[in-house]
C-alpha positions in Angstrom: -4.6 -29.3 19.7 -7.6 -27.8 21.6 -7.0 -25.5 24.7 -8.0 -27.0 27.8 -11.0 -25.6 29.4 -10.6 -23.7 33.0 -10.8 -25.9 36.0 -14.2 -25.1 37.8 -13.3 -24.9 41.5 -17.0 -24.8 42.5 -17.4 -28.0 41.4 -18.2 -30.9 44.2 -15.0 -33.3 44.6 -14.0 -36.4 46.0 -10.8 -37.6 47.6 -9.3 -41.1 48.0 -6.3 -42.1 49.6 -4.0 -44.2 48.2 -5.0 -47.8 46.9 -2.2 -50.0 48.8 -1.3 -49.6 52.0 1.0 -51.9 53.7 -0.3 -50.7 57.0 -3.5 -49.1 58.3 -2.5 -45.6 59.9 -4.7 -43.3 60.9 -4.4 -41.3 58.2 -8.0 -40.2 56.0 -10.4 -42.1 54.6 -12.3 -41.2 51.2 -13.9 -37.8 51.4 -16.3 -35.9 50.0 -16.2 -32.5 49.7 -18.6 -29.6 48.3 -16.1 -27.7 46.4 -12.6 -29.1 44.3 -11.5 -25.5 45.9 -12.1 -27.1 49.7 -10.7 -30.9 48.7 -7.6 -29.2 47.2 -7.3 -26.7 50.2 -7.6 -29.9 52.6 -4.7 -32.0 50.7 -2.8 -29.2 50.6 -2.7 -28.2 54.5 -4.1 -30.7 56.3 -3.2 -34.1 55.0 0.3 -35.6 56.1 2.9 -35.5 53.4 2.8 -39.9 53.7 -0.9 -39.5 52.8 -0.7 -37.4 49.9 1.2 -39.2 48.3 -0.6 -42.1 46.4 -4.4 -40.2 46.8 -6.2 -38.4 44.0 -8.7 -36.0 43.9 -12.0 -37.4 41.4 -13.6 -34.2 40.0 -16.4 -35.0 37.8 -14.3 -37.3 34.7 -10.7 -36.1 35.8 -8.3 -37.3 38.1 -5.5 -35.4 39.2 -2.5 -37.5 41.3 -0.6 -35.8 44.0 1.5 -33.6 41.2 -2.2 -32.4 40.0 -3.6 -31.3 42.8 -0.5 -29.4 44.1 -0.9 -27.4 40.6 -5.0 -26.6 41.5 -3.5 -25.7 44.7 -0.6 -23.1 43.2 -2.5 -22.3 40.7 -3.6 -18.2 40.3 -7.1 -19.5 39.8 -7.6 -21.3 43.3 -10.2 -19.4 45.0 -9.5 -20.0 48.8 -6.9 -18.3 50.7 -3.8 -20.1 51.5 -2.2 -21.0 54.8 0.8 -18.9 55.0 4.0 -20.6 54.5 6.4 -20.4 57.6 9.5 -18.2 57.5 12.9 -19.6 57.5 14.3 -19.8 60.4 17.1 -17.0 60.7 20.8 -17.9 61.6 23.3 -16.0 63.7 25.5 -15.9 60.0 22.3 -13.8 58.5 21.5 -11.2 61.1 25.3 -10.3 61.0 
């Protein structure tokens, strides 16, 4: 078994959303983007949760699904700062 080589997040990247859709939302058309880093940041915090699921991102010959491109996203290598994740919301039970 051979390792897998690094994913280059520099590398331009294209996103389609998902093949069937029963109804036309205004959700995103295909996109192109510059960098896998931007079109993984974009899925990630911009997309509606509906409209992830089903797209894929097309870098160079791979395809990663909606699973794939969460792991480019969590991944240590991902280049781009992340939006901050909210805080829970604290209850009257934890501040006693």
């Amino acid at each position: 078994m051979r390792p897998l080589r690094p994913f280059n997040y520099n590398t331009s990247a294209e996103l389609f959303p998902a093949a069937i859709r029963k109804k036309k939302r205004a959700g995103f058309a295909y996109r192109r983007f510059g960098t896998a880093a931007e079109a993984v940041q974009f899925a990630m915090e911009q997309l509606p949760a509906d409209s992830l699921n089903g797209a894929y991102l097309q870098v160079e010959e791979a395809r990663f699904d909606q699973n794939g491109i969460r792991s480019l996203y969590e991944s240590e290598a991902f280049p781009l700062p992340r939006r901050a994740r909210p805080e829970p919301a604290q209850t009257d039970a934890d501040a006693a």
